[in-house]
Every structure is written in structure tokens, then in C-alpha cells.
N, C-alpha and C positions, 0 to 999 in steps of 0.2 A: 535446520535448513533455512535461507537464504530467500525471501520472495520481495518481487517487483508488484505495487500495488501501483495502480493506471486511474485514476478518476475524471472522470468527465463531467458536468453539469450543463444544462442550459445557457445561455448567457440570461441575465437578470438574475441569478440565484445567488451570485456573491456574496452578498450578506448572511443569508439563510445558512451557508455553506460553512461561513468563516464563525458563525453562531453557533454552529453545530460540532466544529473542530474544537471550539474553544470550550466547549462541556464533554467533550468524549474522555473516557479512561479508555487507556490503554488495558484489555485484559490481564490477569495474571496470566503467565507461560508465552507471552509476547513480548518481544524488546522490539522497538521501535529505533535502527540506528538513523536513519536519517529522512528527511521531508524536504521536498523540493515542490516550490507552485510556479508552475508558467504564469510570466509576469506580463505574457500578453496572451494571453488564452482563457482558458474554463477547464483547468486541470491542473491535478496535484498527482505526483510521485512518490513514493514511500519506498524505503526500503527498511523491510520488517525478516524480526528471525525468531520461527518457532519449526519445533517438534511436534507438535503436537495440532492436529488436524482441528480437534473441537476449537481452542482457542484461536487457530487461521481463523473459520468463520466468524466467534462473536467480532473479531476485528475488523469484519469485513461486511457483515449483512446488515447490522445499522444503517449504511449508507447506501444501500440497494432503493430505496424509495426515493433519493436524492438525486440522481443520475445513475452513469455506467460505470462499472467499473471493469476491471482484468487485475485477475492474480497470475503472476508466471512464476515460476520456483528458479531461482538465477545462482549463479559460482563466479567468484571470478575467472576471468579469462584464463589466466597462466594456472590455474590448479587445472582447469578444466582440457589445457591442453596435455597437462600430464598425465592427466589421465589416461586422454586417448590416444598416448604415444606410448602408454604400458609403462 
């Protein structure tokens, strides 16, 4: 499954933040397809793909002391509308 990771920090943490990116592993049973940082903000976007609930969180509670985050479970559009059209 498909999730949207949302981060938020303070402004002044940018350093702290891009310090702390830059020594994270990625869990095993996490693929990390893409990362996107608002280039005028105090947030970074993730889009990550697991199965598996325990490794969702190690990939995510690390940065719980850092700022905010939000996990949403996401599909794309066009699967999602096929879905709901049966």
C-alpha cells in the first residue's frame, strides 16, 4: 500500500532537519518512491510503499520529536475511480 508522509517543522530547524535526513536509513519493508521539499516552506512530502504496519512506523516515529507529521494511505486516482465504479 501507497502512503503520503506530510512533515512539518518549525522555521529555524532546517539544518537540524536536512542533518537528520541525510543519516536516516530507510527500514527494511519500505520503498521510499519519491520526496519532494517545499522550496518555500518547513515541509517535505514523501511518497512511501509498505505492507507492513511495524516498518510504516519505524519510518515515521524518528521524526515525531522533530515536528508534525500526517501519514494518509493514497491510490492513484484512475485505479481508485475503478474501483468505485465496480
Amino acid at each position: 500500500m501507497q502512503f503520503i508522509s506530510i512533515f512539518t517543522w518549525e522555521p529555524g530547524k532546517a539544518a537540524e532537519i536536512m542533518e537528520a535526513r541525510a543519516r536516516e536509513e530507510i527500514p527494511e519493508g519500505v520503498t521510499l518512491i519519491n520526496e519532494w521539499v517545499d522550496i518555500v516552506g518547513n515541509t517535505v512530502f514523501r511518497l512511501i510503499e509498505t505492507d507492513d504496519p511495524v516498518a510504516l512506523m519505524r519510518v515515521s516515529f524518528p521524526w515525531s520529536d522533530l515536528g508534525y507529521k500526517e501519514v494518509h494511505p493514497v491510490m492513484e486516482s484512475k485505479k481508485a475511480l475503478t474501483i468505485l465504479r465496480g
